[in-house]
MDTraj code that builds the backbone (N, CA, C; nanometers):
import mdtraj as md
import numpy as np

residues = "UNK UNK UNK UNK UNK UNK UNK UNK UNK UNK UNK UNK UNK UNK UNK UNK UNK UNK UNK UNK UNK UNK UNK UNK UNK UNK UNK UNK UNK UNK UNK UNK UNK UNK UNK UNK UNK UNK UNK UNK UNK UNK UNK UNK UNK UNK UNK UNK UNK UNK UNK UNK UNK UNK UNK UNK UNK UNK UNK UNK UNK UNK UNK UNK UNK UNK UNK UNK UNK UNK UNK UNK UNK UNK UNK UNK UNK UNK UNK UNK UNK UNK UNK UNK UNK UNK UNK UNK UNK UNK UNK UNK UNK UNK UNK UNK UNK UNK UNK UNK UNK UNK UNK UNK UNK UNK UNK".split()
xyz = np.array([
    [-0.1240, 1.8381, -0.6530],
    [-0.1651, 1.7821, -0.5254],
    [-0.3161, 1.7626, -0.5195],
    [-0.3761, 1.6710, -0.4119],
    [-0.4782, 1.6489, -0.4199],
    [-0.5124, 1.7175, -0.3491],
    [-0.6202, 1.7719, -0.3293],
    [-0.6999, 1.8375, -0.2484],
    [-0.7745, 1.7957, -0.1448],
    [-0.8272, 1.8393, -0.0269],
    [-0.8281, 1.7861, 0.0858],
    [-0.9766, 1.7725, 0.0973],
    [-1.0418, 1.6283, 0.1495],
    [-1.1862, 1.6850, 0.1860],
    [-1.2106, 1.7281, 0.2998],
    [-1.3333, 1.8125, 0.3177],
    [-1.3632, 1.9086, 0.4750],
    [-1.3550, 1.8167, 0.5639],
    [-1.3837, 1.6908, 0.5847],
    [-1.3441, 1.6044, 0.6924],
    [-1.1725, 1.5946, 0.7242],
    [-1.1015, 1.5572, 0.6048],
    [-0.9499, 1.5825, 0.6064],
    [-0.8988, 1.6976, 0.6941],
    [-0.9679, 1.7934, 0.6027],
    [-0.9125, 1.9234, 0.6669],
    [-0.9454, 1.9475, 0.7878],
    [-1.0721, 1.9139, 0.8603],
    [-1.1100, 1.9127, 1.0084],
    [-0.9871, 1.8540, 1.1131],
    [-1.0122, 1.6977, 1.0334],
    [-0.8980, 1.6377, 1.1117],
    [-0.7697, 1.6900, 1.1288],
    [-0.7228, 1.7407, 1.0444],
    [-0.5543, 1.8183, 1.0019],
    [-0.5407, 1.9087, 1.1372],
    [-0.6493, 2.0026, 1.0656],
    [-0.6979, 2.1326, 1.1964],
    [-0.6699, 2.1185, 1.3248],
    [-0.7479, 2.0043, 1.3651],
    [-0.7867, 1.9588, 1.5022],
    [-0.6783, 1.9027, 1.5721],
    [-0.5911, 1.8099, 1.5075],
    [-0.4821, 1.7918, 1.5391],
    [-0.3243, 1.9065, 1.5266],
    [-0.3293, 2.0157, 1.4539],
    [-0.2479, 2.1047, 1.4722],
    [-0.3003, 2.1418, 1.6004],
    [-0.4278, 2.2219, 1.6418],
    [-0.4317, 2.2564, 1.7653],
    [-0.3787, 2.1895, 1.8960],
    [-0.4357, 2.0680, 1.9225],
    [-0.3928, 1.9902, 1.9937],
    [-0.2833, 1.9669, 1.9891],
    [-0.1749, 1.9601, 1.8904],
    [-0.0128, 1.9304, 1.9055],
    [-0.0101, 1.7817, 1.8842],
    [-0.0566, 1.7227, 1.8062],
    [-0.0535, 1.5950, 1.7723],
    [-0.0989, 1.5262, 1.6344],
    [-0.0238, 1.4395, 1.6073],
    [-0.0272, 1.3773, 1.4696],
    [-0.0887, 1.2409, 1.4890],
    [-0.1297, 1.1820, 1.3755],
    [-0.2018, 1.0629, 1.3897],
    [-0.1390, 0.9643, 1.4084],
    [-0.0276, 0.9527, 1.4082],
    [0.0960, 0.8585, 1.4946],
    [0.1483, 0.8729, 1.5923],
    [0.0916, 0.9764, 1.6839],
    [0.0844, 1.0266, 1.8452],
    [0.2252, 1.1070, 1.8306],
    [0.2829, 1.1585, 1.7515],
    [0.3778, 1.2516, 1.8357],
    [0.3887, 1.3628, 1.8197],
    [0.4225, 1.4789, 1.8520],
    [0.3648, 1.6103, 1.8576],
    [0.4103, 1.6740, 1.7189],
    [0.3620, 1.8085, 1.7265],
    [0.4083, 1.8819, 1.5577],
    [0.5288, 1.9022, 1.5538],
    [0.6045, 1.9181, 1.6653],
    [0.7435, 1.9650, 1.6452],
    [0.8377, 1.7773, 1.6398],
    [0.7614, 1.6710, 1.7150],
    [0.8926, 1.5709, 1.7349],
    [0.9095, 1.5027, 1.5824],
    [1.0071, 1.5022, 1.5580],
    [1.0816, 1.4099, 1.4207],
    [1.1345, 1.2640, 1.5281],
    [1.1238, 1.1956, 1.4088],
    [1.1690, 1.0316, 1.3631],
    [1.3077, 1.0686, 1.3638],
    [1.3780, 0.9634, 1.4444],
    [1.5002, 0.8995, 1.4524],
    [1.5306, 0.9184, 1.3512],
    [1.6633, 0.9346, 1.2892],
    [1.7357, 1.0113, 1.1583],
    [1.8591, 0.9207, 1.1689],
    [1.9263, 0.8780, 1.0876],
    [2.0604, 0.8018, 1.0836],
    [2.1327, 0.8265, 0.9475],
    [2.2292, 0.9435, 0.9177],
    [2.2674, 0.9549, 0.7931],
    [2.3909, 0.8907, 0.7698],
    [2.4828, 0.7902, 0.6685],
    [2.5822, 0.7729, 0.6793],
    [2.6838, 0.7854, 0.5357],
    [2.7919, 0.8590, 0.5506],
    [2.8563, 0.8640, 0.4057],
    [2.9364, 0.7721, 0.3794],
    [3.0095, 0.7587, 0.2461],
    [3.0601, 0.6788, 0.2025],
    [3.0257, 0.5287, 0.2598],
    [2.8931, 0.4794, 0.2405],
    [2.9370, 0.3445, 0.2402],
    [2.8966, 0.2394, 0.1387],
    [2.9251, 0.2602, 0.0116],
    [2.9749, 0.1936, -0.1101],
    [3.1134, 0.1984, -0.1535],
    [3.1465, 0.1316, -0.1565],
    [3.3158, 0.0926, -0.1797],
    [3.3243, 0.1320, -0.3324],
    [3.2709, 0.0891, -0.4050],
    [3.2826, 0.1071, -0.5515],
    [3.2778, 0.2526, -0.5924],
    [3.1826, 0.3470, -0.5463],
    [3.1307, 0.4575, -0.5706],
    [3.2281, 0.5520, -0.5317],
    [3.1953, 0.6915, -0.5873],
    [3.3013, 0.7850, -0.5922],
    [3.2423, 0.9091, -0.4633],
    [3.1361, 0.8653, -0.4772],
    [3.0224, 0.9120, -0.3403],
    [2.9091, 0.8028, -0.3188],
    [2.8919, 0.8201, -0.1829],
    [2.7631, 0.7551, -0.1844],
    [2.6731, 0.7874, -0.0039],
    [2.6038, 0.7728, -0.0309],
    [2.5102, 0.7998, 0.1600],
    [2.3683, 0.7170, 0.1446],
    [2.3925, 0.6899, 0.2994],
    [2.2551, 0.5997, 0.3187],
    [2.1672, 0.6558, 0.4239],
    [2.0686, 0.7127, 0.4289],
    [1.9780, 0.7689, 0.5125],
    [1.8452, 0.6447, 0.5580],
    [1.8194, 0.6509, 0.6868],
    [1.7105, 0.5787, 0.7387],
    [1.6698, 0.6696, 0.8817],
    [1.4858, 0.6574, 0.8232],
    [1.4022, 0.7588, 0.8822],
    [1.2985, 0.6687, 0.8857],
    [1.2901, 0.6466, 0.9876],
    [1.1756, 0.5064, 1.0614],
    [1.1632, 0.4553, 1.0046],
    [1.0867, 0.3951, 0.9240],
    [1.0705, 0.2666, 0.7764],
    [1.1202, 0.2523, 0.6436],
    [1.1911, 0.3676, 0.6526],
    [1.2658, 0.3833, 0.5043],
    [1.4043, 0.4263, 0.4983],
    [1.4729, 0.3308, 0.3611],
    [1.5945, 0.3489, 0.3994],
    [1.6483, 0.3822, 0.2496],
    [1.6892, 0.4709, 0.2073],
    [1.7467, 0.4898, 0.0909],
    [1.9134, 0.4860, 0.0784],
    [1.9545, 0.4494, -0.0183],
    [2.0582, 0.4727, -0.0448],
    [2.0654, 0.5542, -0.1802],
    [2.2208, 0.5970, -0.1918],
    [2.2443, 0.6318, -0.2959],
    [2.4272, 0.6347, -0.3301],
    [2.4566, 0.6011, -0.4727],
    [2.5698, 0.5609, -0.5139],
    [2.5874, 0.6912, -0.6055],
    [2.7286, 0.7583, -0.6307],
    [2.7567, 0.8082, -0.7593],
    [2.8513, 0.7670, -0.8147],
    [2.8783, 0.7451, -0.9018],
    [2.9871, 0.7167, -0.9719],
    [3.0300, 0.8085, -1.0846],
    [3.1480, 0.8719, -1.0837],
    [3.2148, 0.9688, -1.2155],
    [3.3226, 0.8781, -1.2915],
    [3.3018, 0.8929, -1.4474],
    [3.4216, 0.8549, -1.4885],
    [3.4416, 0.9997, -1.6487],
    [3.5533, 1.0052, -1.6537],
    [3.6002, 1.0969, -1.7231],
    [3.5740, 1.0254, -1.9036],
    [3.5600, 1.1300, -1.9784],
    [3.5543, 1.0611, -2.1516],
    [3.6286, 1.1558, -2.2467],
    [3.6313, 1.1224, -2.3225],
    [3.6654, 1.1917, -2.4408],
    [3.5497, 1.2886, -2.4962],
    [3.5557, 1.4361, -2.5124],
    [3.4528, 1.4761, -2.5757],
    [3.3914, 1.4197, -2.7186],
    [3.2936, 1.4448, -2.7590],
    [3.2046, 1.4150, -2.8550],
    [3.3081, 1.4716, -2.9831],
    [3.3682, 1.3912, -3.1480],
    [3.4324, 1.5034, -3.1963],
    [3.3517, 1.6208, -3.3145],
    [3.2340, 1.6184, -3.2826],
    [3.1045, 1.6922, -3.3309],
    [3.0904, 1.8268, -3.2384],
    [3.1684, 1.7815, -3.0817],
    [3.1247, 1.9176, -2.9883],
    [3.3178, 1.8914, -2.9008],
    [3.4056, 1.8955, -2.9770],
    [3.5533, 1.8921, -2.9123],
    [3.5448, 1.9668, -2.7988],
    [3.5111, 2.0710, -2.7401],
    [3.5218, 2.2195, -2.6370],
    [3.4329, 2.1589, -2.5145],
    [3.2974, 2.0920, -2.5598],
    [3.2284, 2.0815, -2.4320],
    [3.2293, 1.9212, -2.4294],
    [3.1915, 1.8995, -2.2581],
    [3.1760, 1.8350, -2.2314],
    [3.0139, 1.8065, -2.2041],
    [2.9843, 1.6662, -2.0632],
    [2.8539, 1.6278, -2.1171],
    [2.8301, 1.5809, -2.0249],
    [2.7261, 1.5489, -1.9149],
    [2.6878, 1.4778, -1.8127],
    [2.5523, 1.3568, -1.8895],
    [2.5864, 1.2240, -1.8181],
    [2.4932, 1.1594, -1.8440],
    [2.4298, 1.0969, -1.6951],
    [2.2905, 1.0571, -1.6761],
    [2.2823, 1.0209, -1.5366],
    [2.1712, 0.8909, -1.5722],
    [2.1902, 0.8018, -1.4913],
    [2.1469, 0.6813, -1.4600],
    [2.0712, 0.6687, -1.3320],
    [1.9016, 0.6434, -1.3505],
    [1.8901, 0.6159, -1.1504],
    [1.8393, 0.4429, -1.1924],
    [1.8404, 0.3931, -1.0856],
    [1.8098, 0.2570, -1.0299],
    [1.7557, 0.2678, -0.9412],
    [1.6115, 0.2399, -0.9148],
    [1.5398, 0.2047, -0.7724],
    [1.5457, 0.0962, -0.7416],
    [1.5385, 0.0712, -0.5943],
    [1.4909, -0.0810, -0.6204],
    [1.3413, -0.1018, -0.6071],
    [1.3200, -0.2369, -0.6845],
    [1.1670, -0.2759, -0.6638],
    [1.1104, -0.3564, -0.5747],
    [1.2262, -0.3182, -0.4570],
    [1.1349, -0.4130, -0.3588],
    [1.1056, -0.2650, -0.2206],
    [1.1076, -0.1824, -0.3372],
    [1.0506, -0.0003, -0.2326],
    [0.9150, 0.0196, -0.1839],
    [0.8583, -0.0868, -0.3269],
    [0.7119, -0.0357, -0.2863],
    [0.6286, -0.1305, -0.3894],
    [0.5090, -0.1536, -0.3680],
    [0.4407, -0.2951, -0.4032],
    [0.4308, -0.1498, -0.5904],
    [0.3848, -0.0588, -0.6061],
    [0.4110, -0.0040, -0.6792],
    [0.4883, -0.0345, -0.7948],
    [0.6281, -0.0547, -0.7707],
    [0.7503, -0.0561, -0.8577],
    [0.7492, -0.1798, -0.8764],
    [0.6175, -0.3017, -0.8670],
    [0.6093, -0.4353, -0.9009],
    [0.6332, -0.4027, -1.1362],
    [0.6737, -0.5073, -1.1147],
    [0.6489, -0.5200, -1.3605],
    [0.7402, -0.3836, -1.3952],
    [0.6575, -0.2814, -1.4702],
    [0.6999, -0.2176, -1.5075],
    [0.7545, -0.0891, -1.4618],
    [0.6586, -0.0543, -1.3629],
    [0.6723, 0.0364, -1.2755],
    [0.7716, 0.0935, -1.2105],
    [0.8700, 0.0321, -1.1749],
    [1.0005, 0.1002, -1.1379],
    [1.0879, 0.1423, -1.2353],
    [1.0553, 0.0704, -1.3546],
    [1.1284, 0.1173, -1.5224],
    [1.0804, 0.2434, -1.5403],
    [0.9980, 0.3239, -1.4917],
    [0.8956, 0.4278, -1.5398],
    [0.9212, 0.5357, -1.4719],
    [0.9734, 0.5016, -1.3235],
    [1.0049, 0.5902, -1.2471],
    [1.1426, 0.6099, -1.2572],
    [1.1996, 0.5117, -1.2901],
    [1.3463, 0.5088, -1.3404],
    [1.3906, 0.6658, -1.4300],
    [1.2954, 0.6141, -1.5303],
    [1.2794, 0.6968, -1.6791],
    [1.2662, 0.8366, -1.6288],
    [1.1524, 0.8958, -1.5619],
    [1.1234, 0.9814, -1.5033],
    [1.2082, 1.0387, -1.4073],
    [1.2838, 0.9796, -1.3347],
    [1.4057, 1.0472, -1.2385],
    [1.4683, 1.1426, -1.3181],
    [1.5328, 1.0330, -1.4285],
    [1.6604, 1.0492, -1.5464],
    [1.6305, 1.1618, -1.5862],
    [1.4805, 1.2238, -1.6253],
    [1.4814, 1.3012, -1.6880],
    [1.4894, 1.4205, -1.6203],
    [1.4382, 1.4093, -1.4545],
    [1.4247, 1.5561, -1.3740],
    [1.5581, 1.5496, -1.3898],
    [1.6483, 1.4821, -1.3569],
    [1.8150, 1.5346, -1.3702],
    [1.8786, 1.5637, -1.5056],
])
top = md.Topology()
chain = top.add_chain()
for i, resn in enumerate(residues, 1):
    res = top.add_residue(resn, chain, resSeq=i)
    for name in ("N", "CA", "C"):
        top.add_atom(name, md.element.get_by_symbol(name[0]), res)
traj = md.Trajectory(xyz[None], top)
């Protein structure tokens, strides 16, 4: 994380006291929340969450295989993410390939 400069941190401060955020609403009020399941037809799960300007989805899909015949006993998870690149001027060229890559691997 980045670290904060003493002006940052003033401001942060000043506004915990007061009970207010720089988008006027207090420390405790949350953004409108809308969670919804299953709505991908294809998918074996899926949910779509939207929280004021952002809206994610997400799909899973399972399908069953044949074990490996090098490892017959175990089985094997493989995982795939897809962002889309119209999330963030960011994930313009290569950039969403990267974060792609990087998901895949925290899972």
């Amino acid at each position: 994380p980045m670290p904060l400069s003493k002006a940052e941190a003033k401001f942060v401060k000043e506004g915990v006291r007061a009970n207010i955020r720089s988008d006027g609403r207090g420390r405790l009020d949350f953004r409108d929340m809308v969670l919804q399941t299953g709505v991908i037809p294809g998918c074996n799960g899926s949910a779509q969450l939207k929280l004021a300007e952002t809206d994610v989805l997400v799909g899973v899909k399972v399908d069953l295989a044949e074990p490996s015949p090098d490892f017959p006993e175990e089985g094997s998870l493989r995982f795939s993410v897809e962002c889309c690149t119209g999330a963030s001027f960011e994930f313009e060229s290569r950039g969403i390939d990267i974060l792609n890559l990087e998901l895949e691997r925290c899972l």
